[in-house]
N, C-alpha and C positions, 0 to 999 in steps of 0.2 A: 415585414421582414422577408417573407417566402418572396414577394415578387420582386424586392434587389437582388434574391439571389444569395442561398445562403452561404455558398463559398465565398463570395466577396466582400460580406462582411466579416470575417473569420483574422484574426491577426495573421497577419505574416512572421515565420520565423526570424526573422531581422527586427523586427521589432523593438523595442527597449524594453531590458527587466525591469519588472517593476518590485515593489519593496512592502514588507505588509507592515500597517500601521504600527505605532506603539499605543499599547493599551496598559495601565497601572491595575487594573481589575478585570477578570474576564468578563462583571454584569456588563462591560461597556457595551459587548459583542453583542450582548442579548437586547440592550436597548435601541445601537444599531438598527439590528435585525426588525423590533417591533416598528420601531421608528417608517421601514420600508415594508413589510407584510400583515402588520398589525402586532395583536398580543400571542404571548404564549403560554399556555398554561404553564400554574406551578404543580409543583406534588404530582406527579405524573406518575404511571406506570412506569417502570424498569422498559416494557416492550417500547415504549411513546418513538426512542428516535428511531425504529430501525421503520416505522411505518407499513410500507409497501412492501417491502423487502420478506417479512414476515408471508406474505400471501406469495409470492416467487419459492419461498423457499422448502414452503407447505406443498405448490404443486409439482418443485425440483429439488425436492432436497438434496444436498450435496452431502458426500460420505463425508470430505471434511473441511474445515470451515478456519482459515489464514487470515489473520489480517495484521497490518502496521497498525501497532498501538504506538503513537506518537504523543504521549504524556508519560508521566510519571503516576502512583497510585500511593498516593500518600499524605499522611498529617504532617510531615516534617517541613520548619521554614527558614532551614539551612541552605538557603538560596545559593546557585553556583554566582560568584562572585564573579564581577564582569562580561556576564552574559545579559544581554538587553532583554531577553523574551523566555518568560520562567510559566510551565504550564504542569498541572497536577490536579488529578481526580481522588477525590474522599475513595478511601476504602470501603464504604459501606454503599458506595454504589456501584460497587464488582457485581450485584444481577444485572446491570446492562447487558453486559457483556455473556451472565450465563444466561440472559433471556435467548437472547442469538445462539445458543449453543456453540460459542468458539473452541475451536479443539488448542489453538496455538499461536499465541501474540510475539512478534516480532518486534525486538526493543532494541537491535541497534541502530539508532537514529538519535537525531538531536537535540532529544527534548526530555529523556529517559532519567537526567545525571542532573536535570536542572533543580533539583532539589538538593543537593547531594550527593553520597556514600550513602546517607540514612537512608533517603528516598527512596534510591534505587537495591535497596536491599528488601525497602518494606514494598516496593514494588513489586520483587522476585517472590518474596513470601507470602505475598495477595494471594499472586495469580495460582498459584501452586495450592494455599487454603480453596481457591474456585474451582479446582479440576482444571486448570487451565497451563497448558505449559508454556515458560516462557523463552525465548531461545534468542539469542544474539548479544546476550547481558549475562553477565555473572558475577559473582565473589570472587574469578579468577580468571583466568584466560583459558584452562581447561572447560571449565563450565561454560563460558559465553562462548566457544566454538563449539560445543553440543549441539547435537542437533534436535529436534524437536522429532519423535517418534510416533506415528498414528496408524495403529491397525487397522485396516478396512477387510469385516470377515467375508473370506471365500474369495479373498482377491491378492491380497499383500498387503504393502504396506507405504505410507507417504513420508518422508524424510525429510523434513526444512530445515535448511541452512540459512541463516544470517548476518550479514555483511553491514557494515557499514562506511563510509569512507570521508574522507575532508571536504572532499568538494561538495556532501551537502547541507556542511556547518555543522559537522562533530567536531569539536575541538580536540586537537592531536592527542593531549593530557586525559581523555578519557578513554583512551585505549585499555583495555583490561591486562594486567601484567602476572606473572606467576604469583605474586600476591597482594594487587591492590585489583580491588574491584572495578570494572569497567563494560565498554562493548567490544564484541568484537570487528576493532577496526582493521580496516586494509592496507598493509603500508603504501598501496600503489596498484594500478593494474596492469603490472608487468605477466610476462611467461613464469616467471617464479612466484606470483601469486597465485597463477593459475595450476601452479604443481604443486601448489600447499593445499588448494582445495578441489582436487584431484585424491591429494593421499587423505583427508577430511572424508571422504564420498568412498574411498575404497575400504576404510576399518569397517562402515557401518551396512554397503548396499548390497543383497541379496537380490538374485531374481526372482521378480514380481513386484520388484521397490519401482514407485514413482519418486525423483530425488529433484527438491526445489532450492535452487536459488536463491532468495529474497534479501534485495540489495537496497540500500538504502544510498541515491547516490544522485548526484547534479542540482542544480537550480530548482527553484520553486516555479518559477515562473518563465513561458517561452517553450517554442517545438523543436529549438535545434537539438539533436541528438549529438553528443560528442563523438565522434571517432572512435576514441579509445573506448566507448562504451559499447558502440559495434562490436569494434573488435576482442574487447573482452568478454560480452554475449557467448559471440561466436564460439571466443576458445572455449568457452568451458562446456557447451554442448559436444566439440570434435575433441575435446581432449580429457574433460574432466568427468566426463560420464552424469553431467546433468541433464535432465529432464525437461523442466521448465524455469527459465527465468523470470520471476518475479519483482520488478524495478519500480522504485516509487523515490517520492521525493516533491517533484511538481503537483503541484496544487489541483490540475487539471490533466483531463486525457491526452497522453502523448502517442507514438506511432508505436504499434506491435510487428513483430515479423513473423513466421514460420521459417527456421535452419534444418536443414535436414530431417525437417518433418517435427520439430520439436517447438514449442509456442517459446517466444522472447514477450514480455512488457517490458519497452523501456520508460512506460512510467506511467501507473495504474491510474494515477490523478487522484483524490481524497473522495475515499465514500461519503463519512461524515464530515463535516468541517463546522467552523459558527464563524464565516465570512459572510453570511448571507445578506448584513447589512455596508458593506463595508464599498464605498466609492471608490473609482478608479479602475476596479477589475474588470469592469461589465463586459469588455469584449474578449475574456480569457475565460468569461463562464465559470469561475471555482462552485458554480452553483449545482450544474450538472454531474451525475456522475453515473458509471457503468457499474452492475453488478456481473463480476465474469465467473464463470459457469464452465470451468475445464474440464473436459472429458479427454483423459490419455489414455491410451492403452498398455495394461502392466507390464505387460510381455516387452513390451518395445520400448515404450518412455515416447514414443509417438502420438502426436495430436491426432483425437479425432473429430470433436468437435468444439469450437468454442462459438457460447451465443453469450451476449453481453445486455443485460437488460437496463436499457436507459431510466434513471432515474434521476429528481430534482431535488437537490435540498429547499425546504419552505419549513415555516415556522421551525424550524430546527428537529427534523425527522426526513426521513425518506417519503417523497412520493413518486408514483406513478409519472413520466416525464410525459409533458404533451407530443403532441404528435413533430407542432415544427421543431422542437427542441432534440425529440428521437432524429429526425432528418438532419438535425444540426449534427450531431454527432457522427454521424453515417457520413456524411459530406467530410465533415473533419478525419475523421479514420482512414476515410479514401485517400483524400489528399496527401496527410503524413505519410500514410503505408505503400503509395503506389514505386517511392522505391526502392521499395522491400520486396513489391512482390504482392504483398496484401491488400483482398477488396472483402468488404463488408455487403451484404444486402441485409432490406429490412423483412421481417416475416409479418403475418399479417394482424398479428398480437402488439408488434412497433421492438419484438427483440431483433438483436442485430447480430446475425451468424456470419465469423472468417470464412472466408474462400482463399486460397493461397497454390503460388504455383509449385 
């Protein structure tokens, strides 16, 4: 692989979207999977998927700890009627999640509501039994534009906001209303949605606040970056007094930028997934993925460093990525980022630190 040159094996943005299979049961995923790496064990530890990640995060722990939870947490099998792809995790395996220590799960996205009103209530009620906040979902449209609050002592404090939007398969009907439960969607990303989350960001942010964005927004699959996703990045850093953008949705790593000194993902690509069996992807890699490691500065909402630690999903856990897979990624980062502005180098560990003009 190394001597064709790992840029040119790499998809081109032009490429065709592709479509992820349908499955009637999630064991298919897991047979897949064995089918292509062997077995997996069962009855595993709570720590089992996070792997590697566990030892990254013992030698860097991070004050605090985001992610897209892209299911639902629930026994209910009030399936949303008319959606092809219904995913949901048992309530009694919420220590995944407090093995990793998350401070704050991100639920507007399209997978959150696929149970239901039940679902996604007994979802909101999990995470909150976990010590876990959940932000982008509510009982009402007041709640699901909350933002998720996390003290960091003798520094301030981090604020997540969460977004969701149509274009990455939320269905319009689960927008959250003054009183039907839902996420919070985005009618759009006009200048008036960015002045909605503008006065969102002004009730709550003091100085010394770090204030994130996390969008949940475009395609699964493919590096073209929409336009309007630019340019709604942009506004909300020059106008809305956000910090960092945090964009997900594609299944894989897409291009980051630095604005005015402030870090954009426009699409983090999936920590964990259970694609790791699954044909036709192989040259979009849903296998690889980045642990990002933000360091802002409180005073400013300024980047100061981001290192990104390449990792593999195998047997269904985090490992360590090999070295030509770290180079994969590096290569790929350059190419999307170069115009932005953003170059990556590898360190001598295989993490991978922005450099930006």
């Amino acid at each position: 692989m190394i001597g064709r040159g790992i840029d040119q094996i790499l998809p081109h943005p032009s490429d065709p979207i592709l479509f992820e299979p349908y499955m009637d049961d999630a064991r298919g995923y897991v047979e897949l999977a064995e089918r292509r790496n062997g077995a997996i064990p069962r009855a595993v530890d709570p720590s089992y998927i996070w792997g590697d990640a566990l030892q990254v995060w013992e030698k860097m722990p991070p004050e605090v700890r985001v992610i897209n939870l892209e299911t639902s947490i629930t026994t209910s099998n009030d399936y949303w009627s008319g959606k092809m792809i219904h995913y949901r995790m048992h309530p009694a395996n919420l220590p995944v999640l407090q093995t990793a220590k998350i401070d704050a799960c991100v639920l507007a996205n399209n997978h959150v509501l696929d149970w239901g009103y039940p679902g996604l209530l007994e979802t909101l009620e999990s995470l909150k039994q976990a010590g876990i906040q959940p932000i982008g979902a509510g009982q009402n449209r007041a709640e699901a534009e909350s933002p998720a609050v996390v003290e960091v002592p003798g520094k301030g404090r981090v604020i997540v906001f969460a977004f969701g939007t149509e274009s990455s398969g939320i269905p319009r009907d689960w927008g959250a209303t003054a009183d039907v439960p839902g996420v919070n969607l985005l009618p759009d990303l006009s200048d008036a949605t960015v002045e909605y989350i503008r006065t969102l960001v002004e009730r709550v942010k003091q100085p010394g606040d770090i204030v994130v964005a996390s969008i949940h927004w475009g395609s699964n699959w493919g590096y073209q970056i929409p336009p309007e996703h630019i340019i709604f990045a942009q506004s909300l850093i020059e106008r809305a007094n956000v910090d960092v953008i945090h964009g997900h949705s594609s299944h894989h790593v897409r291009a980051l930028q630095v604005y005015h000194g402030k870090l954009i993902l426009y699409g983090a690509g999936d920590l964990i997934n259970d694609y790791e069996g699954i044909e036709g992807f192989e040259e979009l890699r849903p296998d690889l993925a980045l642990l990002y490691l933000v360091n802002a500065d409180p005073l400013t909402g300024r980047l100061v460093e981001l290192r990104m630690v390449p990792m593999q999903i195998k047997h269904f856990k985090l490992n360590f990525a090999s070295y030509a897979d770290a180079l994969r990624l590096k290569n790929l980062l350059n190419r999307e980022g170069k115009p932005f502005g953003a170059r990556v180098e590898m360190t001598s560990d295989q993490s991978l630190i922005l450099e930006w003009q």
